[in-house]
C-alpha positions in Angstrom: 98.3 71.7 98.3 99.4 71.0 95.1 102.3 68.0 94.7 105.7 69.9 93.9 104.9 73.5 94.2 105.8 74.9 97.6 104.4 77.5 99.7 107.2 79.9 98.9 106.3 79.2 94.6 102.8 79.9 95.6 103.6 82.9 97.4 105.4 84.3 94.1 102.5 83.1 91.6 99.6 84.1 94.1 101.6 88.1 94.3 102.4 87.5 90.3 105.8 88.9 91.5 109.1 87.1 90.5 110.6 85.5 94.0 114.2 86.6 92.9 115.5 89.9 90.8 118.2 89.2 88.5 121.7 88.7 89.5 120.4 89.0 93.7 120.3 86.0 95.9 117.1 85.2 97.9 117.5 84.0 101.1 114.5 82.0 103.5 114.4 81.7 107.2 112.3 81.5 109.9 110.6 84.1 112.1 113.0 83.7 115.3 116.1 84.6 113.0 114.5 87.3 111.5 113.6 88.6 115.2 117.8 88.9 115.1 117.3 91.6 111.9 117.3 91.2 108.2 120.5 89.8 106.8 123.2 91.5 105.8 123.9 91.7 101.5 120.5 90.0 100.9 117.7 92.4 99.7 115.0 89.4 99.4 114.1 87.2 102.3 111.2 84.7 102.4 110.1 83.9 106.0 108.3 80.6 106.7 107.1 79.7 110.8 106.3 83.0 112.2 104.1 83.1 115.3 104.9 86.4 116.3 104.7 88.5 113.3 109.0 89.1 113.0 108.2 91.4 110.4 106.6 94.2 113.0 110.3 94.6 114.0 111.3 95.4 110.9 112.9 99.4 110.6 110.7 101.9 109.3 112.0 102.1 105.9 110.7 100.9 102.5 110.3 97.4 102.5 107.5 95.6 101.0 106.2 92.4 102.5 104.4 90.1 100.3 102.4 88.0 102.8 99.7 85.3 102.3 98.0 82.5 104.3 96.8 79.0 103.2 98.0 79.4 100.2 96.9 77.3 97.2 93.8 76.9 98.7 89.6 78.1 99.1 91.0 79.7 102.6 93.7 81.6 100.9 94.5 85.5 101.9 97.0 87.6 100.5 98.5 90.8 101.7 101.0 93.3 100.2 102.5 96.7 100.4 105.1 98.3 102.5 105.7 96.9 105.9 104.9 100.4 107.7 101.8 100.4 106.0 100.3 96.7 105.9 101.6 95.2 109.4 98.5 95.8 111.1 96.2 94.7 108.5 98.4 91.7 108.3 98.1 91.1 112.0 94.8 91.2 112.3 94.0 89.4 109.0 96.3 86.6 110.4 94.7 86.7 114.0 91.2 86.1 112.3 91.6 84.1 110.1 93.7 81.6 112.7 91.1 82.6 114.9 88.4 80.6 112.5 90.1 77.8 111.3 92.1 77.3 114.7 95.5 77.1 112.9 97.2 79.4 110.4 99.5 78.4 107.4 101.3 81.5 106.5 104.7 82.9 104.7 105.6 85.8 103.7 108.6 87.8 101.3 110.3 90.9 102.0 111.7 93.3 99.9 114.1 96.0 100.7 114.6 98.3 97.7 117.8 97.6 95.4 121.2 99.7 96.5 121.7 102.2 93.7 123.3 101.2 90.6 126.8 101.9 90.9 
């Protein structure tokens, strides 16, 4: 842990990805309101307190999922790629790695692709 940066910074640095993309808001919840669907007229959404992996409910579509686990630290793991494509690495990664250390620290950002220009 490092004084100042949060878990959701980290996240961004750790994936070298910006957390926003200009002129769109970026929203953060937690797991159980994700469970409810992603929100409407927000394309970025940073989830924090997941036990049960929200993000397999997501539709089948093209969002990416930036996920990592203890971030900021030795332990650190780091996932990302499409949701159809990673969730099961991701939820196995997560169950071993909370599995060893008896607890597990994770967040994660989705990404639905931009609407077309206009």
């Amino acid at each position: 842990m490092i004084p100042g940066i949060s878990s959701v910074s980290a996240l961004a640095a750790r994936h070298r990805i910006g957390l926003n993309r200009v002129g769109r808001p970026v929203q953060i919840t937690t797991g159980r309101r994700l469970s409810e669907g992603l929100p409407e007229g927000v394309d970025d959404v940073v989830v924090m307190l997941d036990a049960h992996c929200a993000f397999t409910g997501i539709p089948n579509d093209d969002t990416v999922i930036y996920w990592g686990a203890y971030l900021g630290t030795p332990d650190e793991v780091l996932v990302a790629g499409p949701v159809r494509e990673v969730s099961e690495q991701i939820q196995a990664v997560r169950a071993e790695a909370q599995r060893r250390k008896g607890w597990i620290m994770d967040t994660y950002l989705l990404r639905r692709p931009l609407p077309p220009a206009r």
